[in-house]
C-alpha positions in Angstrom: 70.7 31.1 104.4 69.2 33.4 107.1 67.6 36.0 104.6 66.9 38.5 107.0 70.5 38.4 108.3 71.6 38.6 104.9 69.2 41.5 104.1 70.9 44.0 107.2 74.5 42.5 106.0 73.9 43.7 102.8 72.7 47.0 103.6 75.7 47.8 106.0 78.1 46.3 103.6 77.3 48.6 101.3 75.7 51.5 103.2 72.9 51.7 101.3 70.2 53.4 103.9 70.6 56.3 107.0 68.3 57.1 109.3 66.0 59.4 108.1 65.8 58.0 104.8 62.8 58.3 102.6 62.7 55.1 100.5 60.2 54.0 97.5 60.6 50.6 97.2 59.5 49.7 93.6 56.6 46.4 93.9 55.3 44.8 90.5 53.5 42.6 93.5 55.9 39.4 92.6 58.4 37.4 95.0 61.4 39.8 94.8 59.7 43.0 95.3 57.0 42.1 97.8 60.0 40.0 100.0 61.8 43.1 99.9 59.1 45.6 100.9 58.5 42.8 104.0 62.2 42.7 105.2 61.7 46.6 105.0 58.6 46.6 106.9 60.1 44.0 109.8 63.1 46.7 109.8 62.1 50.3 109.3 62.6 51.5 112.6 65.5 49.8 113.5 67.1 51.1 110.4 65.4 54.4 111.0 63.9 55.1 107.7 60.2 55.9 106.1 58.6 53.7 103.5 56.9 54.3 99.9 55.4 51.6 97.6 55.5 52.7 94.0 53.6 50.4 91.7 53.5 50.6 87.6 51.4 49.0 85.5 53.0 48.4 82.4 49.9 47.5 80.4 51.3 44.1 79.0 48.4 42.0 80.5 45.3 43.7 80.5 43.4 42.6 83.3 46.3 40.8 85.0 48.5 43.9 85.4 45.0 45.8 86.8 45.0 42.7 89.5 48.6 43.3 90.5 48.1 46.7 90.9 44.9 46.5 93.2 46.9 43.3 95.2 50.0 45.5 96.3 47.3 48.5 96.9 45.9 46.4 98.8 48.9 45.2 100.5 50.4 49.1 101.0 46.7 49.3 103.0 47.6 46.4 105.2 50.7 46.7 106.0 50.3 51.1 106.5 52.8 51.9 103.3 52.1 55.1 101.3 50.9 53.8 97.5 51.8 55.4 94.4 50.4 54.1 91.4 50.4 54.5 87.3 50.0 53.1 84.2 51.9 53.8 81.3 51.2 52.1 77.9 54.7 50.3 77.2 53.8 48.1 74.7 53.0 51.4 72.4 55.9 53.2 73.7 58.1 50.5 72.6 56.5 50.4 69.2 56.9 53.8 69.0 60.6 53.8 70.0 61.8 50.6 68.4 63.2 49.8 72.0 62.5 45.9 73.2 59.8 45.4 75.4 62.2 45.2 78.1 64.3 47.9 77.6 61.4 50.6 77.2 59.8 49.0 80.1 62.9 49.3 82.5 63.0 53.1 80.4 59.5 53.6 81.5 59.6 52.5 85.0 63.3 54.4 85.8 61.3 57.3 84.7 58.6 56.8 86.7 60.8 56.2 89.9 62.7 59.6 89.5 59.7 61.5 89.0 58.0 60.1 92.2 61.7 60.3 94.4 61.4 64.2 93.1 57.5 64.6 94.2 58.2 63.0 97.6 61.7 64.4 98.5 62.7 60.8 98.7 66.8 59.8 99.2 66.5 56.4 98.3 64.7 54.2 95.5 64.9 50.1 96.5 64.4 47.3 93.7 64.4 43.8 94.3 66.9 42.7 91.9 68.7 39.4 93.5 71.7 36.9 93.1 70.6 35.2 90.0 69.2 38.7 88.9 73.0 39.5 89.0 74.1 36.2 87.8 71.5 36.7 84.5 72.7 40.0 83.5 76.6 39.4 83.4 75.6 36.5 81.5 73.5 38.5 78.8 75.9 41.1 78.6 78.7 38.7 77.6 76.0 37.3 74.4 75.8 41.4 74.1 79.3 41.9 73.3 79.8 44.2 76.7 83.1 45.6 77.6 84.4 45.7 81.5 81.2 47.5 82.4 78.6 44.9 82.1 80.8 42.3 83.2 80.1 44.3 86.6 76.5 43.0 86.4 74.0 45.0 88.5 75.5 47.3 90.8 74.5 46.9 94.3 74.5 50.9 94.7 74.3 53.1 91.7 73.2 56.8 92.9 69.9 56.6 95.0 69.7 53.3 93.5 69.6 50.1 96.0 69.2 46.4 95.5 69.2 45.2 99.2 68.4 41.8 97.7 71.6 41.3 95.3 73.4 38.7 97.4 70.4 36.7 98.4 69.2 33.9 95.9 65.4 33.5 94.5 64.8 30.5 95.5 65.7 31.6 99.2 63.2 34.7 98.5 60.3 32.1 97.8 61.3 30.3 100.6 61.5 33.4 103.2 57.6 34.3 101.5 56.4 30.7 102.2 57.7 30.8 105.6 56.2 33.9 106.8 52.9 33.5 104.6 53.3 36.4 102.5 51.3 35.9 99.2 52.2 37.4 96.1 51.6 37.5 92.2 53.3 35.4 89.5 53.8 36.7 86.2 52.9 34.4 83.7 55.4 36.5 81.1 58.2 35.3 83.5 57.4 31.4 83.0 57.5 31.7 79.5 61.1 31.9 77.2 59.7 34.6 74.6 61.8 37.2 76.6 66.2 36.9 76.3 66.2 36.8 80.1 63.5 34.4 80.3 65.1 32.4 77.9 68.6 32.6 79.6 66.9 31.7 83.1 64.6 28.7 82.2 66.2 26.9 79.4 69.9 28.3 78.7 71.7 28.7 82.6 70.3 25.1 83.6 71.7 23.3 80.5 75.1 25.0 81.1 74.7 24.2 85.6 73.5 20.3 84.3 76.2 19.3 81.5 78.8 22.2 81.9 79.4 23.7 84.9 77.5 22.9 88.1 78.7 26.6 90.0 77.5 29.0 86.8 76.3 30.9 89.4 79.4 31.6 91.3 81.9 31.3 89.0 79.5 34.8 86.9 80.1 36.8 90.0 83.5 35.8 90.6 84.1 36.9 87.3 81.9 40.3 88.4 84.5 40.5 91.8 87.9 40.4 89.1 86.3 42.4 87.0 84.7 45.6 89.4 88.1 45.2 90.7 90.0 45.9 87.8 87.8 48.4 86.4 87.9 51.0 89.7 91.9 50.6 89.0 91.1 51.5 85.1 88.0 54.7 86.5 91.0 56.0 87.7 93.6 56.0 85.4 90.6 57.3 82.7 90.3 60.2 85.4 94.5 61.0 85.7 94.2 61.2 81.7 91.2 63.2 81.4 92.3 65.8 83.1 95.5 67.0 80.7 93.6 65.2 77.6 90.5 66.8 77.5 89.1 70.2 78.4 85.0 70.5 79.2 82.9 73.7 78.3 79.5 74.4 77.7 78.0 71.8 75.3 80.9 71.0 74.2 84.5 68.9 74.9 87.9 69.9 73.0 90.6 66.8 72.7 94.3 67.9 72.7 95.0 65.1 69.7 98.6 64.5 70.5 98.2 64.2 74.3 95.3 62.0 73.4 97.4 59.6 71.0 99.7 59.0 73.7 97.2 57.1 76.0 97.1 53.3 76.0 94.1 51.8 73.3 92.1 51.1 76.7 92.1 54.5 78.0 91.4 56.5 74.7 88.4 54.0 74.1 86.7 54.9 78.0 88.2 58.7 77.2 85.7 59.0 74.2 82.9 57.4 76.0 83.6 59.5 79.0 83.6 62.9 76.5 79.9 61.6 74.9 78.7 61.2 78.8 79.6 64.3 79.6 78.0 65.8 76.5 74.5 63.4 76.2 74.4 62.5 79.8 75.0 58.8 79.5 76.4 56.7 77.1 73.1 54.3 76.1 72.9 53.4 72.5 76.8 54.5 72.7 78.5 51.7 70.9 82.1 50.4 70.9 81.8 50.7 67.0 80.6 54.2 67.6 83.5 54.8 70.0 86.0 53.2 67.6 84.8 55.4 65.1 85.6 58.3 67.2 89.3 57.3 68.3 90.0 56.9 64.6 88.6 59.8 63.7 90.5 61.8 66.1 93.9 60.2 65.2 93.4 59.6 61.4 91.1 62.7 59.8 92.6 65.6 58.0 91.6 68.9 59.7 88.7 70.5 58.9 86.7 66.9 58.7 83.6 66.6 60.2 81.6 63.8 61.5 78.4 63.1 62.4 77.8 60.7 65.8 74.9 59.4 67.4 72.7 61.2 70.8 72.8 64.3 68.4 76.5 64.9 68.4 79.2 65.9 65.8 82.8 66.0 65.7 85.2 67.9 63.9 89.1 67.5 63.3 91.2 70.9 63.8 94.9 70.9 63.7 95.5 70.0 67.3 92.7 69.4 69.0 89.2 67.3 68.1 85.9 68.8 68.9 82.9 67.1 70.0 79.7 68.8 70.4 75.8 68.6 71.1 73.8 69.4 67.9 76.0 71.0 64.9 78.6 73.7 64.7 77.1 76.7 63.2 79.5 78.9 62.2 80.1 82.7 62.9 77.3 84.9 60.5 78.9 87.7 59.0 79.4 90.7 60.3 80.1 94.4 59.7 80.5 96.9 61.9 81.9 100.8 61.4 84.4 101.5 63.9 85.1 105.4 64.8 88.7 106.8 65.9 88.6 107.2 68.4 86.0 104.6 69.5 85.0 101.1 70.4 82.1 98.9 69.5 81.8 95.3 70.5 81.0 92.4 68.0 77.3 91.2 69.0 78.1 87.5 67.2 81.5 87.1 69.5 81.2 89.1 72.1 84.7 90.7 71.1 85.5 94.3 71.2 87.9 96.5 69.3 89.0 100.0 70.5 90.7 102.7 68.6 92.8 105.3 69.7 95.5 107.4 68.2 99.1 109.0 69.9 101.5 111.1 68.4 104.7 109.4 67.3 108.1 110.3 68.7 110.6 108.7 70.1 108.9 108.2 73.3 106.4 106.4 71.7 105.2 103.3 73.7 104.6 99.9 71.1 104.1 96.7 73.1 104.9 93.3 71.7 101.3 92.4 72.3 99.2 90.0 69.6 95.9 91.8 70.9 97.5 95.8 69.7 98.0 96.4 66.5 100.4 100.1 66.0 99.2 101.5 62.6 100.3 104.4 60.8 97.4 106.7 61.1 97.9 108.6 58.1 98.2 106.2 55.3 94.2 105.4 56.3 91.9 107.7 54.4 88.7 106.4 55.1 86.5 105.0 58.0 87.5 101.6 59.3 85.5 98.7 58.6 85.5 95.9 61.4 83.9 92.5 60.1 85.3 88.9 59.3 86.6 87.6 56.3 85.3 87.5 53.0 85.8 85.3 49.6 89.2 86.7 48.0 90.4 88.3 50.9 94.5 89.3 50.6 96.9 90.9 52.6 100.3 91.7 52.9 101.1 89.9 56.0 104.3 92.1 58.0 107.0 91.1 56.7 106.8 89.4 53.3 107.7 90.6 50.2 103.9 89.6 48.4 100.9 89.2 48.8 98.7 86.4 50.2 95.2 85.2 50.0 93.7 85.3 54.0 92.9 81.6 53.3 96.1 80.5 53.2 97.1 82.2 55.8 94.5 81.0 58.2 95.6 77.4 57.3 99.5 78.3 57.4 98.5 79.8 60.8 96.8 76.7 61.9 93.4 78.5 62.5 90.7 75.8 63.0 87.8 76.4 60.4 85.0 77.0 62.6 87.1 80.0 64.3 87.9 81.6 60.7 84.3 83.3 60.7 85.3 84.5 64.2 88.6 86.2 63.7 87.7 89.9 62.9 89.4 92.1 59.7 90.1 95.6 60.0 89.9 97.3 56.6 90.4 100.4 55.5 89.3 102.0 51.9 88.5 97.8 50.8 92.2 97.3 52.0 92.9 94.7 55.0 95.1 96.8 57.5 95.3 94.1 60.4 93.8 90.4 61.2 92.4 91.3 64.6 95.2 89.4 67.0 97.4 88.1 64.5 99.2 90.2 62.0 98.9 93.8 60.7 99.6 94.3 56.5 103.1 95.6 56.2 101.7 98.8 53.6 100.3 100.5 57.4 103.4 99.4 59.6 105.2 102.3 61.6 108.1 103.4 59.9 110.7 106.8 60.8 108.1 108.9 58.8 104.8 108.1 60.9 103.7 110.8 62.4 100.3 109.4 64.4 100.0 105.9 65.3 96.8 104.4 65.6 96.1 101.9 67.9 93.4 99.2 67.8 92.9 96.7 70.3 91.1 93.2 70.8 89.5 93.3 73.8 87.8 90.0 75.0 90.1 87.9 72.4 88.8 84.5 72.0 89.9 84.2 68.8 91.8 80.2 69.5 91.0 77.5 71.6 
């Protein structure tokens, strides 16, 4: 294989660089990285582009992660590449975390990418993750349990994210670095199978090339090809759904339950994972138990049920839709607020605002079919009304019914979710409920022949239902 052919083909074929680019190209100081900072180095100015070297010392070796921070120092010096260096004690952080080693390092050094791509403006952030790099990862991801997503493997671009390398092999690398007389580090970690990967690479993938199947290798990213195939075909039908299933606001995503029941098994499962991504930011530590928990949870729970998810988000079950939401729902404090006639005062815990006003009646008298205006009669109220949301006990007689009813069954008749009940404001009158604020008025205060003023209260702002 001609690497450095490879290398260009690579970068074209999946336009990872412009000119003008600022790239960091991340170097621990062994084969992969320091081959790929070289083919860099022998390219910049044909590709056009500005190279940074960030370097971290993850702290797992003592003295030997001090060495390979000082060699690719050194090597930034010879070769005229900015340095960036830091150290970061991983082996406490994963303690701390209960994260693997690996995963709080890759954690750790992510981090430490972004932060430097932010200080220097950078558009680009190289790794030197190659073919068997690629070949390793579908392969743990199957042990793992993954779904079509990490049957993709690495991704050759994902956001600023390059891995020039991904279609070259490693043992090509060390061949490329031998012929040119580049030196390098070794990692002693790497040549021993305490690690999963290690394990996989040294012991596990040549048992399986030797006695099972001699093109492991090729036949893991075929199986990536099929499946990155197949899953741009199911991104997109996730996307068709999501946009008449689900409905995004702040900190929160609302689930039309019947709409959502109607979607194949696949594309419910991706539509819950997509929902917690658009809530948490990403989906780690977001298992498929966790999502079959949700898509059970929004087709099976009685309304009013409540659960509790990981990445500090809840759930809860109203009649037609399902709620998910960062941190808990805190419901709506009471309230109570003195409303003048005429007048207007606006809730301060919804942000919704009633106005009263009265007209003489006649038969001229204007009374719109409108849920937000209520059309009292002014003169069975002999006392100041009383705006404020509902109470223990509450009862009305709603217009039109022969009795009485407690507010709580109305609600539920209604189909009021239970986190909105606090919301909805009561007008009273003398400890009397004279209208539920955008929904029904107590027959005793309707307009008959014999009224003589009408008063009439409007919900401005109503945001009473989803």
């Amino acid at each position: 294989m001609d690497i450095k052919k490879q290398f260009l083909k690579t970068i074209k074929k999946y336009d990872m660089v412009q000119k003008g680019d600022r790239v960091i190209v991340g170097v621990s100081g062994g084969p992969d990285s320091v081959c790929l900072l070289h083919l860099f180095m022998t390219f910049r100015d044909e590709l056009g582009i500005t190279l940074y070297v960030a370097h971290l010392d993850h702290m797992f070796r003592g003295k030997e992660s001090e060495e390979d921070a000082r060699f690719v120092k050194a090597l930034c010096k010879k070769w005229g590449i900015p340095f960036s260096g830091d150290k970061i004690d991983v082996p406490k952080y994963a303690k701390k975390s209960g994260l693997s080693p690996e995963d709080a390092a890759r954690r750790v050094r992510y981090d430490f990418f972004k932060q430097l791509k932010e200080q220097i403006g950078a558009e680009k952030i190289a790794t030197g993750h190659n073919r068997n790099d690629h070949e390793e990862t579908i392969l743990m991801n199957i042990f793992r349990g993954a779904g079509l997503d990490g049957l993709v493997g690495i991704d050759p671009v994902r956001d600023y994210f390059i891995r020039p390398l991904i279609e070259i092999p490693r043992e090509a690398i060390e061949k490329y670095l031998k012929q040119e007389n580049v030196s390098f580090r070794i990692d002693a970690t790497n040549l021993t199978s305490d690690y999963f990967r290690n394990s996989l690479r040294l012991e596990l993938i040549p048992l399986i090339r030797k006695k099972y199947c001699p093109h492991i290798g090729q036949a893991l990213r075929r199986l990536a090809e099929i499946t990155r195939r197949d899953l741009a075909f199911m991104v997109e039908e996730t996307e068709k759904a999501l946009a008449h299933v689900i409905r995004c606001e702040p900190e929160k995503v609302i689930i039309d339950v019947k709409k959502f029941s109607e979607q194949h098994e696949a594309i419910k499962y991706r539509l819950v994972r997509l929902a917690v991504e658009k809530l948490a930011g990403n989906v780690k530590d977001f298992e498929t138990r966790h999502a079959k928990l949700v898509v059970d949870f929004i087709e099976k729970a009685s309304p009013g049920n409540m659960i509790d998810l990981p990445k500090n988000l809840w759930g809860v079950k109203e009649y037609e839709h399902c709620i998910l939401s960062k941190g808990n729902f805190n419901e709506t404090p009471d309230y109570s607020y003195i409303l003048a006639v005429p007048g207007e005062i606006t809730i301060q815990e919804t942000g919704i605002s009633v106005k009263a006003n009265t007209q003489p009646c006649s038969e001229h008298s204007t009374i719109k079919n409108d849920l937000r205006t209520a059309y009292l009669d002014y003169d069975k109220i002999d006392s100041d009304l009383v705006i404020r949301n509902r109470r223990p006990g509450d009862r009305f007689k709603p217009l039109g019914s022969i009795g009485f009813k407690k507010l709580k069954d109305f609600f539920i008749d209604e189909k009021v979710p239970r986190r909105k009940r606090n919301h909805v404001p009561i007008v009273e009158a003398g400890g009397q409920i004279v209208w539920v604020g955008g929904m029904r008025i107590d027959d005793r205060f309707k307009v008959t022949g014999e009224t003589k003023r009408i008063l009439v209260l409007v919900v401005e702002s109503q945001k009473l239902m989803i």
